[in-house]
N, C-alpha and C positions, 0 to 999 in steps of 0.2 A: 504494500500500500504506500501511497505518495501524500502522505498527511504530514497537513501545517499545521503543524502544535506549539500551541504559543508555551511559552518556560513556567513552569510552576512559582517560581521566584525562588530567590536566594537566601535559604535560612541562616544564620549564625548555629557555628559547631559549639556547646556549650562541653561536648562530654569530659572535658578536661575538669569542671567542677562539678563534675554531677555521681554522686556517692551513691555505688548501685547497694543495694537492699536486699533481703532474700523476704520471699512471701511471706506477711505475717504469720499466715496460715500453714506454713513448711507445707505448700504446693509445691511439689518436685520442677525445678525451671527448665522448662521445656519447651520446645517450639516445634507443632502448635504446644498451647499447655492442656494439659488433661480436662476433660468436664468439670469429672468430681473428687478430691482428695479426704480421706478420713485421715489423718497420721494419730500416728500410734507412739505411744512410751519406748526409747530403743533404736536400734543399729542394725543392720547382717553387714556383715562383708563375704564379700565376692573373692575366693580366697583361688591360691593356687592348685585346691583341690575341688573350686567346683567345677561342677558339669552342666550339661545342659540333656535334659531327660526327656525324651519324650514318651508320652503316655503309648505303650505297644497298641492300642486298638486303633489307633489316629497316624498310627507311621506309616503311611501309605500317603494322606494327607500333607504330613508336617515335616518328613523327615525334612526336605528340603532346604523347608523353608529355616530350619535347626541346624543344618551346613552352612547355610548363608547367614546367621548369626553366629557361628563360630568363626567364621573367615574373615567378620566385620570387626569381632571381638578382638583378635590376632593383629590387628590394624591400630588397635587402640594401645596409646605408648602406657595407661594404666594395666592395662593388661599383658597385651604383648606375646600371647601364646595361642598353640591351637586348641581352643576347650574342647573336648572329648564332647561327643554326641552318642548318646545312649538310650536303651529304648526299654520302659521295663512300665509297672504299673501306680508308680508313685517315686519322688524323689525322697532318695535317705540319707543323703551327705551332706553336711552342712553345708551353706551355700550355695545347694541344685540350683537351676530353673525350670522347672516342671512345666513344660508346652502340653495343653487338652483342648479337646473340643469340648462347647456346651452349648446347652441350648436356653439361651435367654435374650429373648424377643426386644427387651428391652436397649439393646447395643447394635441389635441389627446387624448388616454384613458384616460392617468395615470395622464392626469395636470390640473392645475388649475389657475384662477385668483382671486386673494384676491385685494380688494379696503378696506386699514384700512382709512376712510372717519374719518371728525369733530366728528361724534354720533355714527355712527355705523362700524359694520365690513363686509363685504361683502365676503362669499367664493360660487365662480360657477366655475361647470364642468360640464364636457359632463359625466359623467358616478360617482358613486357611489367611486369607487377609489377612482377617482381627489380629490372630496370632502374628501374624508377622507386623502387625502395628504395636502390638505390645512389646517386641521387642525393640523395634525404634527410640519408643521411650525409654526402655531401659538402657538402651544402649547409649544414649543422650547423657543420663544419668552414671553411668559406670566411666564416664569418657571424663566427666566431672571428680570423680572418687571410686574407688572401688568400696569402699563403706556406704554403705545407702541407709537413711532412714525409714524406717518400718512405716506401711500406709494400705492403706487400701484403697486402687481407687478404680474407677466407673468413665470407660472415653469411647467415645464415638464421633463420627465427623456428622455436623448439619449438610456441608454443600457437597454431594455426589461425585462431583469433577473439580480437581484442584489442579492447576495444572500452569504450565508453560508453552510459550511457542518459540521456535526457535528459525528463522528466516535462512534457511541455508538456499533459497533460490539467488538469493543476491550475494550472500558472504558464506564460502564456503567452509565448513567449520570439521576437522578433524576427527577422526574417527575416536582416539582416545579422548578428544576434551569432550567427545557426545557419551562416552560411557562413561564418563565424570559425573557429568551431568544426570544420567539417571540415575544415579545411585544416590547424588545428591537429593535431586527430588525425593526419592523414599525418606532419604535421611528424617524429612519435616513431611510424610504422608502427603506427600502430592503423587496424585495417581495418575496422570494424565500429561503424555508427552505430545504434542503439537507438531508437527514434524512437516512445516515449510517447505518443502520439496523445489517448486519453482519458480520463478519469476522474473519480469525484466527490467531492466535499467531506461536504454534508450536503444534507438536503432543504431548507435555506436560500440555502445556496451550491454547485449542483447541479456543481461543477467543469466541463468543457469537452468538446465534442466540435469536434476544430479543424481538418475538413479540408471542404472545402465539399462537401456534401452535393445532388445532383440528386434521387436515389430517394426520399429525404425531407430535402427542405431544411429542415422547421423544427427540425431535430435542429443546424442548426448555428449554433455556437458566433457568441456578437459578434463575437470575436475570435477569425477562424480563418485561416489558409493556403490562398491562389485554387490552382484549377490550375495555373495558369502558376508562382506561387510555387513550389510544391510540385516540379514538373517542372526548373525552374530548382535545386533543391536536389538534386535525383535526377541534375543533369546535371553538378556541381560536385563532388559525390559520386565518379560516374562518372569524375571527369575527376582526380582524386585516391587512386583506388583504394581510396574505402570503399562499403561495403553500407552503405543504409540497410534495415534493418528496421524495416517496420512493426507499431505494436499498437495494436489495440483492444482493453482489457479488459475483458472475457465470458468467465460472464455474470453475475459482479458488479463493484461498482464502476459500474453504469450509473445514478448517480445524474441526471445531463445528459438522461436520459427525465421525470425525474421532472413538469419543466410540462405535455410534451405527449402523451408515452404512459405515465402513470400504471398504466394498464388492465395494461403488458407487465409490469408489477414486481407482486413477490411482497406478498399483501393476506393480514395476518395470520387465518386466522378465531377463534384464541384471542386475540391482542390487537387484533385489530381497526385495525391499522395500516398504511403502505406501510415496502416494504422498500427495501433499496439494490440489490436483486438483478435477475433478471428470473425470470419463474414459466416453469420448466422446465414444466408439464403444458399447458401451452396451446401450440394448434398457430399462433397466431398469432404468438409469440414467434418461433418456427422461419421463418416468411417473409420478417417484417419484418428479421433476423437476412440471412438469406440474400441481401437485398433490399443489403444494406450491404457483404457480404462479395463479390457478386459486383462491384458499383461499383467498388470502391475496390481489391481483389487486382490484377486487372492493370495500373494504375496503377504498381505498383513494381516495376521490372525484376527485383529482387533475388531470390536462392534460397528465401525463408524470409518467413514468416510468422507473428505472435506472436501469441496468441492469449490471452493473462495468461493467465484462467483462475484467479487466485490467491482465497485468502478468501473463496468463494463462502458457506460455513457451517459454523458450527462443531457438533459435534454433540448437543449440548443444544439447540438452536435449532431441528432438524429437525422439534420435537414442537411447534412452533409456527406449523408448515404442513403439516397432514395432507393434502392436494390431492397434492403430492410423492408419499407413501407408497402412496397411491390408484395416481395414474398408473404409478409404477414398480412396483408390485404385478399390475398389468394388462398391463403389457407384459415382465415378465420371472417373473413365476411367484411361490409363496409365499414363496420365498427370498432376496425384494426387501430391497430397501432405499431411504430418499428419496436418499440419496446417489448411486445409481444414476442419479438424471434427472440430475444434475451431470455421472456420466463418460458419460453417455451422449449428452450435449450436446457434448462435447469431441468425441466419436470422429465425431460427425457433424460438426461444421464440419471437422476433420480431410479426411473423402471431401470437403469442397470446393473446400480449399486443394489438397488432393494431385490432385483434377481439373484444377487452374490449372499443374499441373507444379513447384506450390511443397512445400516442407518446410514442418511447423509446429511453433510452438517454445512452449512454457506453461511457466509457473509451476513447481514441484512439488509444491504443494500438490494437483497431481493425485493426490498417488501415497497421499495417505493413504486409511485405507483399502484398500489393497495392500498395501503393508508396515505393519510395526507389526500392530495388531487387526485382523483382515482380516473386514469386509462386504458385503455387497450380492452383486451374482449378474453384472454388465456387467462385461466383460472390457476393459479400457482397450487401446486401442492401441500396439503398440511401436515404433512408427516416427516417433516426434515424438522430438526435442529437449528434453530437461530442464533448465530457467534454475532451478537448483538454488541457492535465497538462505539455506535452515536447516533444522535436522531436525523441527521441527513439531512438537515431542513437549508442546508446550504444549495443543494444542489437545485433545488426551486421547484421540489413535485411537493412541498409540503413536506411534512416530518415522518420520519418512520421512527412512532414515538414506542416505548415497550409497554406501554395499557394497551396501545391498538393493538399489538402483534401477541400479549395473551390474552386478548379477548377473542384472537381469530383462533384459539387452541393454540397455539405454536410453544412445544419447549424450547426454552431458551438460556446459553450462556451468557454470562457476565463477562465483558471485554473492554470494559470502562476506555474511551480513547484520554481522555483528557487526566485522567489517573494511572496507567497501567503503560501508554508509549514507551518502549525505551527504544530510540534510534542509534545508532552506530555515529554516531559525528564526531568522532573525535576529540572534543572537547568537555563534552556533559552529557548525559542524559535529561530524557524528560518524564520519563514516569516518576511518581512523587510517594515514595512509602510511606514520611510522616503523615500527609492528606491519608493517604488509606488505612493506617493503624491506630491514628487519635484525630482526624478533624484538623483543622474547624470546618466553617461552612464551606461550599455547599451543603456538607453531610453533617451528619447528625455530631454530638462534642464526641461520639467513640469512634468513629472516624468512618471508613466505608464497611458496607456489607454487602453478600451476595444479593441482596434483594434490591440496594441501589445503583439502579442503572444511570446511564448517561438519556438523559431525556425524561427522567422519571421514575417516581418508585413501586415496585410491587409490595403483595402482600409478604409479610414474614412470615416463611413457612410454605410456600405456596409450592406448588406440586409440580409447577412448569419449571421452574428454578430449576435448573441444573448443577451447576457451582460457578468459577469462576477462574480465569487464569491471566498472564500477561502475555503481552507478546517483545520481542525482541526483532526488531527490524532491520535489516542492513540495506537502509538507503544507500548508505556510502559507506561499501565493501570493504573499502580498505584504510580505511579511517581508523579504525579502532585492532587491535591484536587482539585473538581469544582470550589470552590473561585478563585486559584490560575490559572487556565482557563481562568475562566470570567477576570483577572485580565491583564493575558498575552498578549488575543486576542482584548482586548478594542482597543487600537489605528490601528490594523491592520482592524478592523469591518469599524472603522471610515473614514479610506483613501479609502478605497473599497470603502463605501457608495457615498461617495464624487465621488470618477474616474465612479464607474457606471452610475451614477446621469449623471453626463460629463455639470452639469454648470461651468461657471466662478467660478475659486478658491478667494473667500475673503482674505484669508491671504496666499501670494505666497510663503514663509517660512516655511517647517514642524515646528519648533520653535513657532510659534505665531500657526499656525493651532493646535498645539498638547494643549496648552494655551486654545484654544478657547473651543476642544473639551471636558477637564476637566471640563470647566467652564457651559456646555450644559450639560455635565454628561450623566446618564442611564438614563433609561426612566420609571419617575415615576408609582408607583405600584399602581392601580386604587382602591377607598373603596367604600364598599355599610357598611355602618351601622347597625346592626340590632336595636340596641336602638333607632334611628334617625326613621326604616323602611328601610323593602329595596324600595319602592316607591322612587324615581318613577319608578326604574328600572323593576320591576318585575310587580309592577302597572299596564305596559303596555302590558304583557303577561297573564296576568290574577289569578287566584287561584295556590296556591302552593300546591301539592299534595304529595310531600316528599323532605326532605333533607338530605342532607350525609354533616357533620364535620368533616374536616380532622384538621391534624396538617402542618404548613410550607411545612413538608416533605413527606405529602402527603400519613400520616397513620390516614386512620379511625377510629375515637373516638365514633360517636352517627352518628345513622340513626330517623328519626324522621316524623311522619305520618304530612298531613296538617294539620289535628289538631291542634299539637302542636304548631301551630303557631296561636296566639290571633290577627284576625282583630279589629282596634281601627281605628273608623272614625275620621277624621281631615278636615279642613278646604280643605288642599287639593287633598282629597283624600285616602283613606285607606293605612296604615301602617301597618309591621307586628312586633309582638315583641314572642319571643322564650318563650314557656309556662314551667314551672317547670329548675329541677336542675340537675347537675351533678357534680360529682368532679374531672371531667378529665376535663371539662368544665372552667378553670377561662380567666379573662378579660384578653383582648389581643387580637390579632390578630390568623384567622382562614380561610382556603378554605374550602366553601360553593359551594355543588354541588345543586342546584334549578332544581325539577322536575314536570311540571304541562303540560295537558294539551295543547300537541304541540307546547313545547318546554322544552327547558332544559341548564343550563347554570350552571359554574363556575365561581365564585368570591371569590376574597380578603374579608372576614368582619371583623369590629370592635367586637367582643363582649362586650358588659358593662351589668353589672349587675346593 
């Protein structure tokens, strides 16, 4: 998107005199923070002999999700080892953490209840999530001290979708700093990756199409994401409890046609120009389109599918492509309008996506047109998802305000433009955390929530509400380094996290919140060993059958048969250790891709020689 965002304005940094606090109430500080806290009289520590237990009737469920808190735990300099995962029908060592299912209505999918008891730690939920949210917390918590105060407490998320978007159409972003990033997002129970696929600049700098392309390879990008990348992102994802959502943006924004299918974009016949768009009246648009969406939809396990859809054309601009007004004149009656080939291109890739068993999710600048000045004669579909960013009312059909768009049934995300922007300019950002974590106006003095949109508020609680996330734009691609992204969008990640979650805020101050947050930090990078073994991790999947070493950034060094890898039996249980040498190869740290036998996984490892 090409949005003028005017600056939030310039606060004064106070934090150098601002004395953080711990909850009166010894609420564990956490980001989000818990619903409900009870504390208790008392300590546990988390000692060198605990474990982490999983209840045997749920190891089918949970083992997993019990690996991936051992390997996050391993990452954390309090801790710093592999915790043994074990499966029996209660924890008896002091210090367990006892992973179960339960059934209690009241937590719903995504929650859980933790009892940090005298001995033990108790995490149960109704579903595989929950548990792996309560470990989050704890892991927040033990990353603070391995002594934890005794509590019992009660957490579930209000907003459904918490999430981020990440604009790799325009700025291409590495394959390690995107698996940062999701583990990040779980870090703080954001469930929901956004995943920006494509977009263009100008007819100079046509921006990216970044996903490797078979049906038409010369669409793709220099710089784009192999299958294997991509699958490997989708499996890390998976293995963290976020959705990626895919987008491609159509059917404008497809300036990335512009070297080699000119033909499919809109050719001015009053200026005699190409457009950014694509030409709704040609049936070849619809194949080649079709030709993309079938490729590439099954490819992501996930519910949903994005279809932007945003700034297709504004309405002075229509009179500048009579071909438009022709075809939708012909296929929907005198009552037409050019605008109509726009929603009538939506509702069709709609029956594609909704053939594939997915949701699809657009823009809202569908809706103009609907509400506000109402045109055209094609009836838009109401079974999509609105990523509701602003009310539109600049474009001059009137407003696409959010009462009109849930009064027409439409779910809808929260995409606040004037809160949530962060662009790539090199200089600053414009999304504003402190506006969305305390106010002031326009929002209420606790600052935004999922229910205030930009244009208007819904009911709290309402059932169209989906949740809410930010986006990250790369207007200008090279403006800013990944570092200085990751750098920019940290406290904007954290207020999000916090208002979708929709607990009680521990510190009603961004001041002390921002304090709190630094002090919780990123979210520890998880190790498997090879000198140690990767046991128990791999242990539990069985024989290795190939591995791929990469570097940080995710360039390939050595591929290597199971062979190479020497079984050494141990007390408990086989270990592997990397047979021979290289000299690309020295000690440090390495992405291991693990290939065996109905399965396959990605890891952080230590190499030692």
């Amino acid at each position: 998107m090409n949005k003028q965002i005017a600056s939030a304005g310039i606060r004064a940094l106070l934090l150098a005199f601002t004395v953080f606090v711990l909850s009166a109430t010894a609420i564990p500080n956490t980001i989000p923070a818990v619903q409900s806290s009870k504390a208790a009289t008392g300590t546990l520590v988390f000692s060198t002999s605990s474990r982490i237990v999983v209840n045997t009737a749920d190891s089918a469920a949970l083992a997993a999700d019990a690996r991936t808190f051992s390997e996050d735990l391993n990452g954390l300099s309090t801790v710093n080892r592999a915790v043994a995962v074990v499966f029996a029908t209660s924890a008896t060592t002091t210090g367990d953490v006892f992973l179960h299912l339960v059934t209690d209505a009241t937590i719903g999918t995504e929650g859980y209840n933790m009892t940090i008891g005298s001995t033990t730690i108790d995490i149960g939920a109704q579903t595989a999530a929950g548990v792996f949210y309560g470990t989050r917390t704890l892991l927040q918590m033990l990353k603070a001290s391995t002594t934890v105060n005794r509590d019992t407490i009660k957490d579930y998320p209000n907003g459904k979708w918490r999430g981020q978007m990440i604009d790799a159409g325009r700025k291409f972003y590495t394959v390690a700093w995107l698996r940062t990033l999701i583990r990040d997002l779980a870090y703080v129970k954001m469930n929901m990756f956004h995943f920006h696929l494509s977009d263009g600049l100008s007819a100079t700098n046509n921006g990216g199409f970044r996903l490797q392309c078979t049906s038409h390879p010369e669409i793709t990008s220099t710089q784009y994401y192999t299958p294997a990348e991509l699958q490997g992102l989708i499996a890390l994802a998976a293995k963290y409890h976020v959705t990626i959502v895919p987008e491609f943006d159509l059917p404008g924004h497809v300036n990335w046609l512009y070297a080699n299918h000119r033909n499919l974009l809109l050719a001015s016949q009053v200026l005699g120009n190409q457009y950014w768009a694509l030409d709704l009246s040609k049936d070849t648009v619809y194949s080649f389109i079709k030709d993309i969406l079938n490729e590439f939809i099954p490819q992501f396990p996930g519910p949903f599918w994005h279809l932007g859809a945003d700034e297709y054309m504004f309405i002075a601009e229509y009179a500048n492509f009579p071909q438009l007004t022709t075809w939708a004149t012909a296929k929907f009656g005198s009552g037409a309008h050019a605008n109509d080939c726009y929603r009538y291109f939506v509702n069709w890739a709609d029956s594609i996506v909704k053939s594939k068993g997915k949701t699809m999710i657009t823009w809202n600048d569908v809706m103009l047109g609907i509400t506000g000045t109402k045109i055209g004669a094609c009836t838009l579909v109401t079974d999509i998802i609105l990523d509701h960013w602003g009310a539109l009312n600049w474009i001059g059909w009137g407003g696409t305000y959010p009462d009109a768009e849930h009064n027409l049934g439409y779910s809808m995300l929260n995409c606040s433009w004037d809160l949530f922007y962060i662009l790539t300019t090199g200089s600053k950002t414009t999304g504003d955390p402190q506006l969305v974590y305390s106010g002031p106006a326009p929002f209420p003095a606790g600052g935004w929530e999922i229910y205030t949109f930009a244009g208007g508020n819904l009911p709290q609680g309402d059932a169209h509400i989906m949740g809410g996330k930010f986006p990250v734009w790369g207007d200008n691609p090279n403006a800013e380094t990944e570092a200085l992204v990751w750098t920019n969008t940290f406290m904007l990640n954290r207020a999000v996290a916090q208002k979708c979650w929709g607990s009680p805020k521990i510190q009603s101050a961004y001041s002390g919140f921002q304090t709190m947050a630094n002090t919780i930090g990123r979210a520890p990078v998880p190790v498997v060993s090879i000198k140690n073994g990767i046991a128990p991790i791999i242990r539990a999947f069985g024989k290795i059958e190939r591995a791929q070493i990469f570097d940080l950034r995710g360039v390939l060094l050595k591929t290597v048969t199971g062979e190479a890898f020497r079984t050494v039996g141990t007390a408990s249980g086989n270990t592997y250790r990397l047979v021979g040498s290289d000299p690309k190869l020295t000690t440090g740290s390495y992405l291991c891709r693990f290939k065996g036998k109905g399965f396959e996984r990605t890891e952080k490892i230590l190499l030692v020689r």
